[in-house]
N, C-alpha and C positions, 0 to 999 in steps of 0.2 A: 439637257445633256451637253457639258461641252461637248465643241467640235461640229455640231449639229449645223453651226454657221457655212462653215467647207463646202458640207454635204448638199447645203441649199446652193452655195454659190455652183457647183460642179451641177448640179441639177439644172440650173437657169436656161432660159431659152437659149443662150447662145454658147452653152456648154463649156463656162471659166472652168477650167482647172482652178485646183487649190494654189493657194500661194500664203506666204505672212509677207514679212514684214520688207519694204523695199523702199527705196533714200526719199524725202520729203523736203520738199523746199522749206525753210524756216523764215522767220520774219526776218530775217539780214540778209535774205538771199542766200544761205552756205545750207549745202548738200550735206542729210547728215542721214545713215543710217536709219538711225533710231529719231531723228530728227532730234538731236541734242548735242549741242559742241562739244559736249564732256567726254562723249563718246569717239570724238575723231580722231582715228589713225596716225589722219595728218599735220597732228597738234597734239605734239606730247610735251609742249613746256606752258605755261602760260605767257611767254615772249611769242612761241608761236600762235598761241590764238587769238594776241591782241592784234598781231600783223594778216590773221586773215580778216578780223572785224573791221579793219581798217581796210583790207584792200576790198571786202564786200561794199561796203559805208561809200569809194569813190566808183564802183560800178557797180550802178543795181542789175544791170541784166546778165552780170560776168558769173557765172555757177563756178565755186570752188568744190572741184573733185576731191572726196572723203571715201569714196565706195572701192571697192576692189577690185571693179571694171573700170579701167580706163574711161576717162573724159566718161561717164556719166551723167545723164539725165534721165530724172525720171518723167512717166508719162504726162502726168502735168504739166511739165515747163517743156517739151517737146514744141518745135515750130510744125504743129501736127498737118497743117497742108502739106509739108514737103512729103508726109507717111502717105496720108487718104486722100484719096479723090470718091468725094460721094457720089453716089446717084441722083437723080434729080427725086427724092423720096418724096418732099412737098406734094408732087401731081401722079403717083403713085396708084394704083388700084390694085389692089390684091382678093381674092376669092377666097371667103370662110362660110361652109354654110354650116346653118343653126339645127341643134336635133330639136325633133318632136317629141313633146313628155309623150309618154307611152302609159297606159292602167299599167302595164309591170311594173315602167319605171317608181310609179307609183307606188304601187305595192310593197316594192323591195327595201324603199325607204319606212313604208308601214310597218312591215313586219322586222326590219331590224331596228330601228330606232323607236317606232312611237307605241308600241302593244308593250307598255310594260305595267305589270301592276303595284301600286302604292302601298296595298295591305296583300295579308294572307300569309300565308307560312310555305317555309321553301320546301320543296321534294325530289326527289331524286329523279333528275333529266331533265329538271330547271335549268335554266343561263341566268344565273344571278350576276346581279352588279355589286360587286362589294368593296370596300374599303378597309386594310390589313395592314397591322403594324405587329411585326414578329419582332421576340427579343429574348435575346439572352442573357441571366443573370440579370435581369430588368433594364439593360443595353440594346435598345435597336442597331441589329443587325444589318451589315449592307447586302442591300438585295433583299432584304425581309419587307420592304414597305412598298404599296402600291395604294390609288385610288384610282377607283372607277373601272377597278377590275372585272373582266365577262367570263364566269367561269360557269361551267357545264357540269352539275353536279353528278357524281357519279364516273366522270373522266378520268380519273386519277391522275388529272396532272399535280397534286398537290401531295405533299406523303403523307401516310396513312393517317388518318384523323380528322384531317382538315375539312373532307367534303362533307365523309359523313357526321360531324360536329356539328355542319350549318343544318341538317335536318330539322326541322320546328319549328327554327328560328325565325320568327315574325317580320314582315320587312319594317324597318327602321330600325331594329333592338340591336343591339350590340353584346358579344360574347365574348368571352376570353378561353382559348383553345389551349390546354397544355397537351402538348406536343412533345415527341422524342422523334431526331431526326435517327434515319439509319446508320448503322456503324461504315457502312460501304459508302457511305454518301460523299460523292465529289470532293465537298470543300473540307480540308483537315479540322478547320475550327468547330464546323458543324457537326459533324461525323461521331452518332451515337450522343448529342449533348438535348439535354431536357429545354427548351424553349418554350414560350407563351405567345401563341398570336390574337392579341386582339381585334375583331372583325365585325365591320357595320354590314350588315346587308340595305344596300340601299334600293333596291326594286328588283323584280324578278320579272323576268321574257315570260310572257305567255307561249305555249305549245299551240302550233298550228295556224299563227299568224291573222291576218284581217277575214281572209275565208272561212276560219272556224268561230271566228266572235260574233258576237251577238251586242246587242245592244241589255241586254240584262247582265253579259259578263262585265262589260263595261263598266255598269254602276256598283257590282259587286266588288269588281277589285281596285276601283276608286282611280279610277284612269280619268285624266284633266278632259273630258268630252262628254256631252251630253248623248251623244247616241255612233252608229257606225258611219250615217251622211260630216257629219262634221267632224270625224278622225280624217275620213278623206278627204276634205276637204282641206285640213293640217298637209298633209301628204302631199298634196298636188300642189301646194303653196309652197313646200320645200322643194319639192319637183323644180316647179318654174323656176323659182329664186337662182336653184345651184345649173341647171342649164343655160341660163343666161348667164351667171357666174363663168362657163365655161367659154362659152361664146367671147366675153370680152376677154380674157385670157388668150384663146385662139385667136383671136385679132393680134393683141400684142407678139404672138407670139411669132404669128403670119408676120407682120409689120418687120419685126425686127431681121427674122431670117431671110428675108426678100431684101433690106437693106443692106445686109451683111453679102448676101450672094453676089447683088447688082454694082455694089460700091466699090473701089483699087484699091489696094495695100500697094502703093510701090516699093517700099522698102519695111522693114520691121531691124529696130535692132537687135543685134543678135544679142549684146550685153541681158538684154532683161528677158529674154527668152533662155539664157543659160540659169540668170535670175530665178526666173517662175520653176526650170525645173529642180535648180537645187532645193531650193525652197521645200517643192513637194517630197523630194526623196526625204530631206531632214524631219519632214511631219511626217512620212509614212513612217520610216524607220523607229522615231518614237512612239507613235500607234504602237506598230506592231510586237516593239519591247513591251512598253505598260500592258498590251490585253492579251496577247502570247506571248511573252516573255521568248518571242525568237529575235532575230535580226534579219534585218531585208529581205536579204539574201535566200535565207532556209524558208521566209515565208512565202516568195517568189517561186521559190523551188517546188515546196510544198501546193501551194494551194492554186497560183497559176502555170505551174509546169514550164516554167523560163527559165532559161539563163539569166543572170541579170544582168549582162550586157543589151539583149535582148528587148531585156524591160525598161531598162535606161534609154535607149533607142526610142520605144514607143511612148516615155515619160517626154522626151524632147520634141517628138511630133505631135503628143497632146499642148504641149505650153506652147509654141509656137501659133497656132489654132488659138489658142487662150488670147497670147498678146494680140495677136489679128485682133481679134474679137475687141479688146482691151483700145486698141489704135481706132476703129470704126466707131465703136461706143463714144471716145474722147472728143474726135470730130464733130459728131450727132449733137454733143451737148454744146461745144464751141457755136459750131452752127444755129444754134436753139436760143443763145445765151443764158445754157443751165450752168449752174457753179453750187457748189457747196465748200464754207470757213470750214478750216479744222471745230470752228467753238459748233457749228450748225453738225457735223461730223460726229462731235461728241452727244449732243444735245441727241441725236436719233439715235444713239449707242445705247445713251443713258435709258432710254423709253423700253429698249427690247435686251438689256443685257441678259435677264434675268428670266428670259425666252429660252436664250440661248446658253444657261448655264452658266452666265458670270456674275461675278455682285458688283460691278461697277462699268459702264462704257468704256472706262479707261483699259478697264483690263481685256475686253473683247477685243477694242481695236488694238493694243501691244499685242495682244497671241495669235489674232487673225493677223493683222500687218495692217499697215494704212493703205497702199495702194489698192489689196485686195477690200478692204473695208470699202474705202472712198467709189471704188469701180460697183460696187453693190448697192451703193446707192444711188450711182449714176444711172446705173443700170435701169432702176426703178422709175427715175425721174425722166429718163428717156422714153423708154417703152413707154411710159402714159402720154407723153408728146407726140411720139408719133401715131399711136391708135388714135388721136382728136384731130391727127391731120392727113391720114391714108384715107381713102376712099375705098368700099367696101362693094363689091360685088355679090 
Protein backbone atom coordinates (compact mmCIF):
# COMPACT_ATOMS: atom_id res chain seq x y z
CA UNK A 1 0.00 0.00 0.00
CA UNK A 2 1.38 3.25 -0.77
CA UNK A 3 2.27 5.45 1.98
CA UNK A 4 2.91 2.51 4.21
CA UNK A 5 6.69 4.14 3.92
CA UNK A 6 5.57 7.39 6.32
CA UNK A 7 3.96 4.98 8.62
CA UNK A 8 7.30 2.92 8.97
CA UNK A 9 9.25 6.10 9.12
CA UNK A 10 6.82 7.75 11.95
CA UNK A 11 6.94 4.28 13.69
CA UNK A 12 11.00 4.19 13.96
CA UNK A 13 12.83 4.07 17.08
CA UNK A 14 13.32 7.67 17.10
CA UNK A 15 9.81 8.64 16.14
CA UNK A 16 10.62 10.81 12.30
CA UNK A 17 7.67 12.49 11.54
CA UNK A 18 6.48 12.27 7.97
CA UNK A 19 8.03 14.62 5.59
CA UNK A 20 8.58 14.43 1.30
CA UNK A 21 10.40 16.13 -0.44
CA UNK A 22 13.27 18.74 0.78
CA UNK A 23 16.26 20.61 -1.48
CA UNK A 24 19.20 18.16 -2.48
CA UNK A 25 22.54 19.06 -3.26
CA UNK A 26 23.17 18.23 -7.08
CA UNK A 27 26.27 17.23 -8.78
CA UNK A 28 27.21 21.24 -9.53
CA UNK A 29 26.72 22.00 -6.12
CA UNK A 30 23.16 24.14 -6.85
CA UNK A 31 20.39 23.77 -4.21
CA UNK A 32 17.31 22.53 -5.97
CA UNK A 33 14.02 21.45 -4.61
CA UNK A 34 13.26 18.75 -6.60
CA UNK A 35 16.94 18.54 -7.14
CA UNK A 36 16.68 19.54 -10.88
CA UNK A 37 17.80 23.15 -12.36
CA UNK A 38 14.73 23.11 -14.41
CA UNK A 39 12.88 23.48 -11.50
CA UNK A 40 14.45 26.56 -10.06
CA UNK A 41 12.67 29.58 -9.03
CA UNK A 42 15.74 31.42 -9.22
CA UNK A 43 16.37 30.79 -12.90
CA UNK A 44 13.66 31.56 -15.22
CA UNK A 45 15.70 32.37 -18.27
CA UNK A 46 18.40 30.12 -19.45
CA UNK A 47 20.84 33.30 -19.32
CA UNK A 48 20.10 32.87 -15.77
CA UNK A 49 20.95 29.36 -15.37
CA UNK A 50 24.02 29.47 -17.29
CA UNK A 51 25.26 32.20 -14.80
CA UNK A 52 24.45 30.06 -11.81
CA UNK A 53 26.53 27.01 -13.51
CA UNK A 54 29.14 29.24 -13.79
CA UNK A 55 29.18 30.79 -10.59
CA UNK A 56 28.75 26.96 -8.87
CA UNK A 57 31.64 25.53 -11.47
CA UNK A 58 34.11 28.69 -9.62
CA UNK A 59 32.97 27.65 -5.86
CA UNK A 60 32.36 24.35 -5.06
CA UNK A 61 31.34 24.82 -1.55
CA UNK A 62 29.15 28.15 -2.34
CA UNK A 63 25.23 26.59 -2.12
CA UNK A 64 23.04 28.57 -4.50
CA UNK A 65 19.62 29.23 -2.63
CA UNK A 66 16.59 27.87 -4.83
CA UNK A 67 14.28 26.98 -1.69
CA UNK A 68 11.75 29.32 -0.27
CA UNK A 69 13.62 29.58 3.12
CA UNK A 70 16.12 31.98 2.94
CA UNK A 71 19.86 30.90 2.64
CA UNK A 72 19.03 27.25 2.84
CA UNK A 73 20.67 24.12 3.42
CA UNK A 74 19.87 21.04 3.60
CA UNK A 75 20.72 18.30 6.17
CA UNK A 76 23.39 17.09 4.31
CA UNK A 77 25.56 19.84 3.45
CA UNK A 78 25.02 21.30 7.09
CA UNK A 79 28.53 22.03 8.90
CA UNK A 80 26.60 19.35 11.41
CA UNK A 81 29.34 19.84 14.43
CA UNK A 82 28.29 23.45 14.79
CA UNK A 83 24.08 21.59 15.36
CA UNK A 84 25.48 18.24 17.66
CA UNK A 85 27.63 17.61 20.16
CA UNK A 86 27.57 13.76 20.58
CA UNK A 87 28.01 11.72 23.52
CA UNK A 88 30.74 9.69 23.95
CA UNK A 89 28.29 6.57 22.50
CA UNK A 90 31.65 4.43 21.37
CA UNK A 91 32.07 3.37 25.60
CA UNK A 92 28.42 3.57 26.20
CA UNK A 93 26.60 0.54 28.13
CA UNK A 94 23.06 0.51 28.05
CA UNK A 95 20.62 -2.44 29.92
CA UNK A 96 18.29 -4.64 27.59
CA UNK A 97 17.22 -7.80 29.21
CA UNK A 98 16.30 -10.87 27.03
CA UNK A 99 12.65 -12.67 27.64
CA UNK A 100 12.47 -16.40 28.32
CA UNK A 101 10.38 -18.54 25.69
CA UNK A 102 7.70 -19.53 27.82
CA UNK A 103 5.46 -23.42 26.91
CA UNK A 104 2.74 -20.55 26.25
CA UNK A 105 4.87 -18.59 24.34
CA UNK A 106 5.10 -21.57 22.62
CA UNK A 107 1.87 -22.71 22.32
CA UNK A 108 0.40 -19.34 21.02
CA UNK A 109 2.63 -19.52 18.11
CA UNK A 110 1.37 -23.49 17.87
CA UNK A 111 -1.91 -22.91 17.91
CA UNK A 112 -2.16 -19.73 15.61
CA UNK A 113 0.30 -20.46 13.04
CA UNK A 114 1.29 -24.13 12.76
CA UNK A 115 -2.09 -26.49 13.44
CA UNK A 116 -3.38 -26.05 10.07
CA UNK A 117 -4.71 -28.78 7.97
CA UNK A 118 -3.60 -29.58 4.33
CA UNK A 119 -6.75 -31.78 3.37
CA UNK A 120 -10.34 -32.14 4.61
CA UNK A 121 -13.30 -30.25 3.97
CA UNK A 122 -14.25 -26.83 5.51
CA UNK A 123 -17.29 -26.48 8.32
CA UNK A 124 -18.88 -24.19 9.92
CA UNK A 125 -16.53 -22.40 12.84
CA UNK A 126 -13.39 -23.26 10.70
CA UNK A 127 -10.73 -20.27 10.41
CA UNK A 128 -9.94 -20.98 6.97
CA UNK A 129 -7.21 -19.41 4.99
CA UNK A 130 -8.32 -18.43 1.67
CA UNK A 131 -7.55 -16.80 -1.41
CA UNK A 132 -10.58 -14.34 -3.27
CA UNK A 133 -10.77 -12.46 -6.29
CA UNK A 134 -14.35 -10.92 -6.49
CA UNK A 135 -15.66 -9.43 -9.84
CA UNK A 136 -18.10 -7.63 -11.51
CA UNK A 137 -19.27 -8.10 -14.98
CA UNK A 138 -15.89 -10.33 -15.16
CA UNK A 139 -13.94 -6.84 -13.75
CA UNK A 140 -12.18 -7.25 -10.56
CA UNK A 141 -13.47 -5.07 -8.31
CA UNK A 142 -11.44 -2.81 -5.86
CA UNK A 143 -11.38 -4.07 -2.64
CA UNK A 144 -12.70 -7.44 -3.93
CA UNK A 145 -9.18 -9.31 -3.76
CA UNK A 146 -7.27 -10.65 -1.04
CA UNK A 147 -4.63 -13.55 -0.22
CA UNK A 148 -4.04 -15.42 2.56
CA UNK A 149 -7.23 -14.31 4.02
CA UNK A 150 -8.32 -15.78 8.09
CA UNK A 151 -11.82 -16.04 8.00
CA UNK A 152 -14.09 -17.72 10.71
CA UNK A 153 -16.81 -19.52 8.98
CA UNK A 154 -19.93 -18.83 10.12
CA UNK A 155 -19.02 -14.86 11.25
CA UNK A 156 -20.61 -13.19 8.80
CA UNK A 157 -18.30 -10.87 8.00
CA UNK A 158 -18.70 -11.71 4.45
CA UNK A 159 -22.48 -10.95 2.80
CA UNK A 160 -24.66 -13.59 2.54
CA UNK A 161 -23.36 -16.50 0.50
CA UNK A 162 -19.96 -16.28 0.80
CA UNK A 163 -19.19 -18.34 4.06
CA UNK A 164 -21.80 -20.59 3.72
CA UNK A 165 -20.47 -21.37 -0.14
CA UNK A 166 -17.17 -22.49 1.23
CA UNK A 167 -18.93 -25.38 3.19
CA UNK A 168 -17.44 -28.85 1.50
CA UNK A 169 -15.16 -27.17 0.00
CA UNK A 170 -11.92 -29.39 0.20
CA UNK A 171 -8.86 -27.49 0.99
CA UNK A 172 -6.96 -26.78 -2.07
CA UNK A 173 -10.14 -26.62 -4.55
CA UNK A 174 -11.15 -23.57 -5.83
CA UNK A 175 -14.94 -22.39 -6.24
CA UNK A 176 -16.59 -19.75 -7.96
CA UNK A 177 -19.30 -17.93 -5.71
CA UNK A 178 -22.00 -16.01 -7.42
CA UNK A 179 -22.98 -13.55 -5.33
CA UNK A 180 -25.53 -10.57 -4.95
CA UNK A 181 -24.30 -7.83 -2.93
CA UNK A 182 -27.20 -5.90 -0.75
CA UNK A 183 -29.22 -3.02 -2.25
CA UNK A 184 -28.25 -0.92 1.23
CA UNK A 185 -24.69 -1.80 0.67
CA UNK A 186 -22.07 1.13 1.29
CA UNK A 187 -20.60 1.37 -1.95
CA UNK A 188 -23.03 2.74 -4.86
CA UNK A 189 -21.30 0.61 -7.40
CA UNK A 190 -21.84 -2.37 -5.57
CA UNK A 191 -25.21 -1.82 -3.99
CA UNK A 192 -27.72 -4.73 -5.09
CA UNK A 193 -25.09 -5.74 -8.29
CA UNK A 194 -24.82 -9.65 -9.13
CA UNK A 195 -20.85 -10.34 -8.57
CA UNK A 196 -18.63 -13.73 -8.88
CA UNK A 197 -15.90 -14.40 -6.29
CA UNK A 198 -13.67 -16.88 -7.09
CA UNK A 199 -12.03 -18.61 -3.90
CA UNK A 200 -9.01 -20.98 -3.11
CA UNK A 201 -9.20 -22.39 0.20
CA UNK A 202 -5.84 -22.95 1.06
CA UNK A 203 -5.77 -24.76 4.75
CA UNK A 204 -8.05 -24.73 7.54
CA UNK A 205 -7.19 -23.95 11.59
CA UNK A 206 -7.85 -26.79 13.44
CA UNK A 207 -10.34 -26.26 16.57
CA UNK A 208 -8.66 -26.56 19.93
CA UNK A 209 -5.15 -25.92 19.03
CA UNK A 210 -1.94 -28.30 20.23
CA UNK A 211 -3.83 -29.48 23.58
CA UNK A 212 -6.54 -31.09 21.62
CA UNK A 213 -4.22 -32.82 18.83
CA UNK A 214 -3.15 -35.98 18.69
CA UNK A 215 -0.68 -37.36 16.76
CA UNK A 216 -3.25 -39.39 14.63
CA UNK A 217 -4.98 -35.92 13.80
CA UNK A 218 -1.78 -34.94 12.63
CA UNK A 219 -1.38 -37.73 10.01
CA UNK A 220 -5.06 -37.43 9.07
CA UNK A 221 -5.19 -33.83 8.18
CA UNK A 222 -1.66 -34.05 6.48
CA UNK A 223 -0.02 -31.48 8.65
CA UNK A 224 4.13 -31.26 7.52
CA UNK A 225 5.17 -33.33 11.20
CA UNK A 226 5.59 -36.63 11.99
CA UNK A 227 3.92 -36.73 15.44
CA UNK A 228 3.02 -33.78 18.36
CA UNK A 229 7.03 -33.85 19.86
CA UNK A 230 8.21 -32.43 16.62
CA UNK A 231 5.29 -29.66 15.87
CA UNK A 232 6.82 -28.57 19.12
CA UNK A 233 9.69 -28.68 18.43
CA UNK A 234 8.81 -26.27 15.04
CA UNK A 235 7.25 -24.08 17.80
CA UNK A 236 10.00 -23.45 20.19
CA UNK A 237 12.39 -22.86 17.09
CA UNK A 238 10.14 -20.12 16.11
CA UNK A 239 9.88 -19.11 19.64
CA UNK A 240 13.71 -18.73 20.06
CA UNK A 241 14.34 -17.30 16.54
CA UNK A 242 11.59 -14.23 16.99
CA UNK A 243 12.81 -13.44 20.80
CA UNK A 244 16.11 -13.05 19.83
CA UNK A 245 14.62 -11.20 16.80
CA UNK A 246 13.42 -9.03 19.60
CA UNK A 247 16.29 -8.59 21.74
CA UNK A 248 18.42 -7.24 18.96
CA UNK A 249 15.90 -4.93 17.88
CA UNK A 250 15.67 -3.72 21.60
CA UNK A 251 19.22 -3.27 21.58
CA UNK A 252 19.11 -1.00 18.55
CA UNK A 253 16.44 0.54 19.93
CA UNK A 254 17.99 1.09 23.55
CA UNK A 255 21.39 2.23 21.57
CA UNK A 256 19.67 4.71 19.62
CA UNK A 257 17.34 6.54 22.31
CA UNK A 258 20.25 6.72 25.00
CA UNK A 259 22.20 8.46 22.07
CA UNK A 260 19.58 10.77 21.28
CA UNK A 261 18.88 11.46 25.01
CA UNK A 262 22.70 11.87 26.12
CA UNK A 263 23.83 13.84 22.91
CA UNK A 264 23.34 18.32 22.38
CA UNK A 265 21.35 19.82 19.63
CA UNK A 266 22.64 23.27 20.07
CA UNK A 267 20.91 24.75 17.62
CA UNK A 268 18.27 23.23 14.95
CA UNK A 269 17.24 25.26 11.91
CA UNK A 270 14.10 26.61 12.12
CA UNK A 271 13.82 26.82 7.99
CA UNK A 272 13.57 22.81 7.86
CA UNK A 273 11.59 22.38 10.96
CA UNK A 274 8.77 24.94 9.34
CA UNK A 275 10.08 22.37 6.16
CA UNK A 276 9.04 19.01 7.98
CA UNK A 277 5.86 20.53 9.17
CA UNK A 278 4.39 21.89 5.99
CA UNK A 279 5.36 19.10 4.36
CA UNK A 280 3.31 16.78 6.82
CA UNK A 281 0.15 19.05 6.86
CA UNK A 282 0.35 19.02 2.69
CA UNK A 283 0.32 14.77 3.01
CA UNK A 284 -2.24 14.72 5.65
CA UNK A 285 -4.47 17.04 3.97
CA UNK A 286 -4.22 14.87 0.75
CA UNK A 287 -4.88 11.56 2.89
CA UNK A 288 -7.55 12.96 4.22
CA UNK A 289 -9.28 14.32 0.88
CA UNK A 290 -8.45 10.85 -1.35
CA UNK A 291 -9.84 8.43 1.87
CA UNK A 292 -12.66 10.87 3.34
CA UNK A 293 -13.08 13.08 0.97
CA UNK A 294 -12.97 16.07 4.03
CA UNK A 295 -10.28 18.71 4.44
CA UNK A 296 -7.98 19.11 7.33
CA UNK A 297 -9.61 20.99 9.06
CA UNK A 298 -13.22 19.05 9.47
CA UNK A 299 -11.15 15.92 9.82
CA UNK A 300 -9.12 17.52 12.90
CA UNK A 301 -12.35 18.66 14.03
CA UNK A 302 -14.14 15.45 13.50
CA UNK A 303 -11.97 12.81 14.57
CA UNK A 304 -9.31 14.47 16.87
CA UNK A 305 -11.61 17.19 18.51
CA UNK A 306 -8.91 20.22 17.59
CA UNK A 307 -8.85 23.43 16.43
CA UNK A 308 -6.61 23.41 13.90
CA UNK A 309 -4.67 25.93 15.10
CA UNK A 310 -4.11 23.61 17.92
CA UNK A 311 -3.13 20.87 15.79
CA UNK A 312 -0.73 22.87 13.75
CA UNK A 313 0.87 23.89 17.15
CA UNK A 314 1.29 20.17 17.91
CA UNK A 315 2.34 19.27 14.11
CA UNK A 316 5.29 21.99 14.75
CA UNK A 317 6.40 20.28 18.17
CA UNK A 318 6.19 16.80 16.42
CA UNK A 319 8.77 18.11 13.37
CA UNK A 320 11.06 19.95 15.48
CA UNK A 321 11.55 16.43 17.62
CA UNK A 322 11.74 14.85 14.05
CA UNK A 323 14.68 17.23 12.81
CA UNK A 324 16.52 16.78 16.34
CA UNK A 325 16.25 13.26 15.65
CA UNK A 326 17.27 14.00 11.87
CA UNK A 327 20.56 16.39 13.20
CA UNK A 328 21.76 13.41 15.78
CA UNK A 329 21.20 10.70 13.16
CA UNK A 330 23.36 12.89 10.49
CA UNK A 331 26.23 13.28 13.05
CA UNK A 332 26.22 9.46 14.08
CA UNK A 333 26.88 8.63 10.49
CA UNK A 334 29.49 11.55 9.93
CA UNK A 335 31.19 10.30 12.94
CA UNK A 336 30.80 6.54 11.66
CA UNK A 337 31.99 7.47 8.02
CA UNK A 338 28.43 6.13 6.94
CA UNK A 339 27.33 7.95 3.46
CA UNK A 340 25.07 6.80 0.97
CA UNK A 341 25.22 8.12 -3.43
CA UNK A 342 21.88 9.13 -4.58
CA UNK A 343 22.77 5.96 -7.39
CA UNK A 344 23.21 3.54 -3.82
CA UNK A 345 19.68 5.60 -2.71
CA UNK A 346 18.00 4.55 -5.69
CA UNK A 347 19.49 1.11 -6.00
CA UNK A 348 17.83 0.23 -2.11
CA UNK A 349 14.50 2.05 -3.55
CA UNK A 350 14.61 -0.13 -6.35
CA UNK A 351 14.89 -3.64 -4.15
CA UNK A 352 11.77 -2.58 -1.74
CA UNK A 353 9.51 -0.12 -4.05
CA UNK A 354 7.24 -2.64 -4.64
CA UNK A 355 7.05 -3.36 -0.70
CA UNK A 356 5.90 -0.28 -0.31
CA UNK A 357 3.37 0.09 -3.18
CA UNK A 358 5.41 1.84 -5.96
CA UNK A 359 6.60 0.33 -9.33
CA UNK A 360 9.79 1.98 -9.54
CA UNK A 361 12.52 3.58 -6.75
CA UNK A 362 12.19 6.54 -8.50
CA UNK A 363 8.85 7.02 -7.67
CA UNK A 364 9.09 6.02 -3.91
CA UNK A 365 11.82 8.43 -3.34
CA UNK A 366 9.84 11.57 -5.52
CA UNK A 367 6.59 10.88 -3.30
CA UNK A 368 8.34 10.15 0.00
CA UNK A 369 11.13 13.10 -0.61
CA UNK A 370 14.74 12.42 -0.64
CA UNK A 371 15.78 13.76 2.75
CA UNK A 372 13.04 11.73 4.39
CA UNK A 373 14.00 8.69 2.00
CA UNK A 374 17.88 9.28 2.56
CA UNK A 375 17.40 9.70 6.64
CA UNK A 376 15.62 6.10 6.49
CA UNK A 377 18.14 4.71 5.38
CA UNK A 378 20.72 6.29 7.52
CA UNK A 379 18.63 5.42 10.01
CA UNK A 380 19.04 1.79 9.36
CA UNK A 381 22.74 2.02 8.73
CA UNK A 382 23.28 3.59 12.03
CA UNK A 383 21.42 1.82 14.41
CA UNK A 384 23.33 -1.57 13.18
CA UNK A 385 26.57 0.51 14.08
CA UNK A 386 25.91 1.30 16.97
CA UNK A 387 24.21 -2.02 18.43
CA UNK A 388 28.04 -3.70 17.24
CA UNK A 389 29.49 -0.98 19.28
CA UNK A 390 27.39 -0.34 22.71
CA UNK A 391 27.95 -2.59 25.29
CA UNK A 392 25.15 -4.47 26.71
CA UNK A 393 24.38 -5.16 30.19
Amino acid sequence: MKKKLFMLCIASVTALSLSACQGKQSDSGVTSENGDLENASAAETTDDIKELEEEASQAETKTINVSKWPDYVSIQDLDIEEYVTLNDYANMTIEVAKSEVTDDDIKSIIDNELVYASKGEVKTGDTVNIDYVGKKNDVAFEGGTASGYELEIGSGTFIDGFEDGLIGVSVGDTVDLKLTFPKNYGNAELAGADVVFTVTVNSIRLNGGYDSLTDEDIKNYGMPYDNKEKLWAVGKKLANERAEAAYDANVKSSAVSSVLEQSTVNSIPEYLVEEEAENYLNYMSALCQNMYGLDLGDYVSMYYGMEMEDFQSEVMDMSREAVEAYLVYEALARAEGISVTEEELEKHADEEAAEYGYSSGKELIDEVGFTTYRMYVIQELVSDRLSELVKVS
